[in-house]
C-alpha positions in Angstrom: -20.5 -21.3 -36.7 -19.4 -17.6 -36.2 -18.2 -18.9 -32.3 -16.2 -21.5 -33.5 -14.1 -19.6 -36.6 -13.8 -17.5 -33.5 -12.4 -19.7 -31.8 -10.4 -21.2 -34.5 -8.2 -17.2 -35.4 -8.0 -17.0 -31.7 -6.3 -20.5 -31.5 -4.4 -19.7 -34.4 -3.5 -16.4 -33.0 -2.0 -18.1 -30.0 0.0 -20.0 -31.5 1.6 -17.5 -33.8 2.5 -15.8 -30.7 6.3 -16.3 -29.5 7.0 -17.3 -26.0 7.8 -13.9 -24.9 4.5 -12.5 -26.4 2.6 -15.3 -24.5 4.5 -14.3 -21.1 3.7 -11.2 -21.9 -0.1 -11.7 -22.7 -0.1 -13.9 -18.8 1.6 -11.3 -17.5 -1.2 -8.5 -18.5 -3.9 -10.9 -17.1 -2.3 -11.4 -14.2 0.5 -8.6 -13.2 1.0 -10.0 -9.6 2.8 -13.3 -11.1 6.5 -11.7 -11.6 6.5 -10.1 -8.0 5.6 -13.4 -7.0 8.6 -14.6 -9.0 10.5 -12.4 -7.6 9.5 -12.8 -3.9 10.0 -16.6 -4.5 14.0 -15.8 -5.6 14.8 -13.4 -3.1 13.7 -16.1 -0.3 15.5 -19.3 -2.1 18.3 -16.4 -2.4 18.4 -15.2 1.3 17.9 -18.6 2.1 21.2 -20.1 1.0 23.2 -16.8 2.2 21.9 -17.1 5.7 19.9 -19.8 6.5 18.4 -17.9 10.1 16.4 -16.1 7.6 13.8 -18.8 6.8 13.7 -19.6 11.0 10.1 -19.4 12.0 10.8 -16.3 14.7 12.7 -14.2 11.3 9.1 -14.5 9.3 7.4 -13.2 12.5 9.7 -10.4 12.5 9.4 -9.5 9.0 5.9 -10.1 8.7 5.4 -7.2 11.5 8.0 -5.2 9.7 5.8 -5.3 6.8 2.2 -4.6 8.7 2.1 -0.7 8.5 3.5 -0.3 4.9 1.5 -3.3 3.8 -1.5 -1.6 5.3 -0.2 2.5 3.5 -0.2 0.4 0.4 -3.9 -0.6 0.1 -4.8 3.2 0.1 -2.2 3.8 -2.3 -3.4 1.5 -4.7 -6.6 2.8 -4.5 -5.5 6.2 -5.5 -2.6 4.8 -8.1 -5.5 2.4 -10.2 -6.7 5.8 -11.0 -3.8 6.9 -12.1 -3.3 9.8 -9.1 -0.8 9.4 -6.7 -0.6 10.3 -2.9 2.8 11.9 -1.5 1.0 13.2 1.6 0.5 9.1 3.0 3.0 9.3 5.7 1.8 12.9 6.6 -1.6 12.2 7.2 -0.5 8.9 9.3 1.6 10.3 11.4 -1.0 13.5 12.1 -3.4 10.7 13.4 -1.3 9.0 15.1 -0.3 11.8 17.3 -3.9 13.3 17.8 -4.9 9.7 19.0 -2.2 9.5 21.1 -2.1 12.8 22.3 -5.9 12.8 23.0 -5.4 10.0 25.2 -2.7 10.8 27.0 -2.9 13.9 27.5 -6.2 15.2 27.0 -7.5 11.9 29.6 -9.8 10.4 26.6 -11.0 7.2 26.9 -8.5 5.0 24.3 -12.1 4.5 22.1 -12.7 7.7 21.5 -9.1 9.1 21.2 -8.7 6.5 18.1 -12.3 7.0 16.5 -11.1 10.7 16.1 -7.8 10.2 14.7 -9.3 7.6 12.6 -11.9 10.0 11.6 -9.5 13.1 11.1 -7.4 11.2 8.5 -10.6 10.3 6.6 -11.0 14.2 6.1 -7.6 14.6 5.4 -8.6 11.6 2.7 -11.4 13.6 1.7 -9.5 17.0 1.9 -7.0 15.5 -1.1 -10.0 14.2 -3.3 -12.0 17.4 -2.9 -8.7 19.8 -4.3 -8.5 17.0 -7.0 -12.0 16.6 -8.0 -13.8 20.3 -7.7 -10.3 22.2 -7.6 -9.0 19.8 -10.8 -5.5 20.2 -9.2 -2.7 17.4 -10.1 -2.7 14.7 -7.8 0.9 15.4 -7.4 0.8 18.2 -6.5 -2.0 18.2 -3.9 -0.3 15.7 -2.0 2.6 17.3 -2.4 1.7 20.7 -0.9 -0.7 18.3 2.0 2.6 16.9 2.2 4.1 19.5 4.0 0.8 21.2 5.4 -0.2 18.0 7.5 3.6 17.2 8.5 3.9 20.5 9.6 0.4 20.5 12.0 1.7 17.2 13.0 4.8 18.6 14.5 3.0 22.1 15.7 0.3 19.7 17.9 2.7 17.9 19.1 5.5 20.1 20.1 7.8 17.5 18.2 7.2 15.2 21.3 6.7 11.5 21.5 4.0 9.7 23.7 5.5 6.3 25.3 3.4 3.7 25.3 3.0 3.6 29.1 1.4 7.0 29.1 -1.1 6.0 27.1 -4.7 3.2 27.1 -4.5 -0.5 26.4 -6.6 0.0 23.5 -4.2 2.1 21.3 -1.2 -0.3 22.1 -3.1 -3.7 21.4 -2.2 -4.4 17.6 1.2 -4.4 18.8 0.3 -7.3 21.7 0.3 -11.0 19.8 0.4 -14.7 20.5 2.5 -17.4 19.0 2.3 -20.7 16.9 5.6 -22.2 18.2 8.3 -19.7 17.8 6.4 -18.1 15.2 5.1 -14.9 16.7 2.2 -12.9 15.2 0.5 -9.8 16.3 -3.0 -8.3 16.4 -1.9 -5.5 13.7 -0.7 -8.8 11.2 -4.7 -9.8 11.4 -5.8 -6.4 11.2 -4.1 -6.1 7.8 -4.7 -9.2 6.7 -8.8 -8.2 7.3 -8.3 -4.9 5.2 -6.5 -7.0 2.3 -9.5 -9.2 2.4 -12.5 -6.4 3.1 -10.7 -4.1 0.3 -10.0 -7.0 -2.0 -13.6 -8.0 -2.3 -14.6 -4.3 -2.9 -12.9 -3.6 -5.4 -13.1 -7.2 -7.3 -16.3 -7.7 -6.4 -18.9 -4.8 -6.5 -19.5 -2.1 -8.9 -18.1 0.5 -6.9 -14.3 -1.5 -7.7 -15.2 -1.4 -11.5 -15.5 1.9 -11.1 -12.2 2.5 -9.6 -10.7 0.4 -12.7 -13.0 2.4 -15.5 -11.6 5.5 -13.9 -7.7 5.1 -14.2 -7.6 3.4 -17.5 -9.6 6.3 -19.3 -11.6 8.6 -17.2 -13.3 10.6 -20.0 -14.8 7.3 -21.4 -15.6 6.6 -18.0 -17.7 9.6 -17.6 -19.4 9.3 -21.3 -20.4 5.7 -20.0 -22.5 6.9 -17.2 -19.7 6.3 -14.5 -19.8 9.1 -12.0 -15.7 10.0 -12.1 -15.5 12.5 -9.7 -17.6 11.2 -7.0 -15.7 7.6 -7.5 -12.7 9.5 -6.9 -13.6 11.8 -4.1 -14.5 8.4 -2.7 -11.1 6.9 -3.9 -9.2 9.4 -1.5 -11.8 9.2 1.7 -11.4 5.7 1.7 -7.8 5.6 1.2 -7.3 7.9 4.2 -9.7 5.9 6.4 -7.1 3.0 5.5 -4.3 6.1 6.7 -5.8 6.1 10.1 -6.3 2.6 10.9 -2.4 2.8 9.9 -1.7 4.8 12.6 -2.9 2.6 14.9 -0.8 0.1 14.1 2.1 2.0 13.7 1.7 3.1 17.8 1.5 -1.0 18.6 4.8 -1.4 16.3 6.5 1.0 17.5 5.2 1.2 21.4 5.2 4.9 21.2 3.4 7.6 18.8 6.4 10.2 17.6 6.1 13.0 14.6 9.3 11.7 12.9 7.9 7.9 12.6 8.7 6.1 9.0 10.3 9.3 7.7 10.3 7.5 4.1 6.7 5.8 4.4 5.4 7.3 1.5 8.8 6.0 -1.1 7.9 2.7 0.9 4.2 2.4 -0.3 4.7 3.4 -3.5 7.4 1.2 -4.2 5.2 -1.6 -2.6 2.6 -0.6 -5.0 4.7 -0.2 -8.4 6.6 -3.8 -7.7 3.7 -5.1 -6.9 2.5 -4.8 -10.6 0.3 -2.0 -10.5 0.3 0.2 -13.5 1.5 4.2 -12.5 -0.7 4.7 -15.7 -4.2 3.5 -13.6 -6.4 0.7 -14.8 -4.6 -2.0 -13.8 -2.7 -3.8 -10.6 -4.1 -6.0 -7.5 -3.7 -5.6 -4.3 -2.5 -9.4 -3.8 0.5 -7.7 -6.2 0.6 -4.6 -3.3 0.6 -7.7 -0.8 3.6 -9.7 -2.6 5.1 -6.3 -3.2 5.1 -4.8 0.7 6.6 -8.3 1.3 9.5 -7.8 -1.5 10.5 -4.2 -0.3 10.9 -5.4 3.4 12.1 -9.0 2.9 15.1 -7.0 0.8 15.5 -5.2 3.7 15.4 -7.6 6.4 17.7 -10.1 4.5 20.5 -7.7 3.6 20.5 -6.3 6.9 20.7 -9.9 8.7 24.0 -10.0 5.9 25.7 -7.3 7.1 24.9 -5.1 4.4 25.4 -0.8 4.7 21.5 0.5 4.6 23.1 2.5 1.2 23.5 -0.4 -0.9 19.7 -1.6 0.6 18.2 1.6 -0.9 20.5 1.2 -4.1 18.8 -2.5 -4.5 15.2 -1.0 -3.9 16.0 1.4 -6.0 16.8 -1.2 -9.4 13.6 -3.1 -8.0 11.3 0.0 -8.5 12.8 0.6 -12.2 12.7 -2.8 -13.3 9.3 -3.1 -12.0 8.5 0.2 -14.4 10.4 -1.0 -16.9 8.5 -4.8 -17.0 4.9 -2.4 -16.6 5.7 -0.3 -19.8 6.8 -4.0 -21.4 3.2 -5.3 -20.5 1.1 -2.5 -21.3 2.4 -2.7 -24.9 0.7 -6.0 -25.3 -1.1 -7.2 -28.2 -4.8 -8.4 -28.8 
């Protein structure tokens, strides 16, 4: 009896409700649906401006455009659903990309090796953020602020400010950037390799207790704790993982770009964040998907590619990222204000 008068407020509730405050309700539940939306316009959009954008070789080329920030912005998410941030994203990239390279290259490393390291030295770069965060209780902000700087400047100190052609260095290192094609639809190794840490890192954190976590944390980390959820260790582990996902980065970026260089994707940490925030996760923690972080990777670049194929000054491509990344916060603040 008490299940169906339950029932029967919640019903009547609903109804009450305007359209806007059921949108609004759908769009809690499910924050990845306006990005969608909005990914759906700009290709209908692009589309009917220039109709080479739709050809099957212009997705290849903007799906592989979209592989390395695609792949920052899973470990930004991480760190964002608990309500941190991570400045230092393209720092700590780029610093593994030229030890891997420079390993192999120079130091004569076998490619394995060379990329296990780098891989592994941007886990503890990971790990170095989390620990000032956790045990230090420093701002996110401004750890990864000050890393920032520290591992951009090691980066160009190691390296001399030198790039490493692909030629000089293994098979191995260069391979996500090797592909094969359906028709003219070309697709690389690096597209897969993202598409497996979408798939690996959705499960994990929809899936297992460890993701919960990871949720409990952002949206109120005290209440978190008093629950019995261990908040600094989640987060510690938050950062570690998020710059394992850093590293494997870095590999693709050196088959991308068929070389390794210091100043690669100068503005790869604006990238993944706006990636992230389009993509319907909250700045606040607590709440965002990384099929949102997917769509939203896809929105930031599509934007790019199709007002570049237009003719259209790289200025007025920030300014219309720039609008995107507001709305986006704007439509966020709209949603979190939603009603029971």
């Amino acid at each position: 009896m008490t299940t169906t008068t339950g029932s029967a407020a919640a019903e009547f509730s609903r109804r009450q409700q305007s359209p806007l405050q059921r949108l609004q309700h759908v769009l809690h539940g499910r924050p990845w649906l306006s990005p969608l939306f909005l990914l759906v316009v700009a290709f209908v959009a692009f589309f009917i401006a220039t109709p080479t954008f739709l050809t099957a070789s212009s997705m290849g080329i903007l799906l592989q455009q979209t592989a390395v920030v695609a792949a920052l912005a899973v470990g930004q998410t991480l760190i964002i659903l608990t309500a941190g941030i991570d400045l230092s994203v393209g720092a700590v990239m780029v610093l593994s990309m030229m030890v891997m390279a420079s390993l192999a290259a120079d130091g004569g490393m076998p490619g394995l090796i060379a990329l296990l390291i780098g891989v592994a030295l941007a886990t503890g770069a990971g790990a170095l953020n989390g620990f000032l965060v956790t045990r230090i209780n420093l701002p996110p902000f401004i750890v990864t602020l000050g890393t920032l700087s520290i591992f951009t400047a090691i980066a160009l100190l190691y390296s001399g400010g030198s790039s490493i052609q692909a030629d000089r260095m293994p098979r191995l290192l260069n391979f996500l950037g090797e592909g094969f094609g359906i028709g003219a639809f070309r697709l690389t190794w690096g597209i897969v390799v993202v598409a497996l840490i979408y798939i690996v890192m959705g499960f994990v954190i929809s899936q297992t207790a460890w993701g919960r976590y990871v949720y409990a944390v952002g949206d109120d980390r005290e209440s978190a704790r008093l629950s019995g959820v261990p908040s600094k260790r989640i987060l510690l582990g938050v950062y570690t993982v998020a710059g394992l996902i850093y590293g494997l980065a870095a590999w693709l970026l050196i088959g991308r770009a068929g070389a390794a260089t210091p100043n690669a994707v100068p503005d790869a940490n604006l990238q993944s964040i706006t990636a992230v925030v389009i993509g319907g996760t909250s700045l606040f923690g607590g709440r965002g998907t990384l099929i949102g972080t997917l769509i939203g990777a896809l929105i930031v670049q599509t934007f790019a590619f199709g007002l570049s194929q237009l003719g259209v000054d790289q200025q007025w491509r920030y300014l219309a990222i720039g609008v995107l990344v507001i709305v986006a916060v704007a439509i966020d603040q709209w949603i979190r204000k939603v009603k029971a």
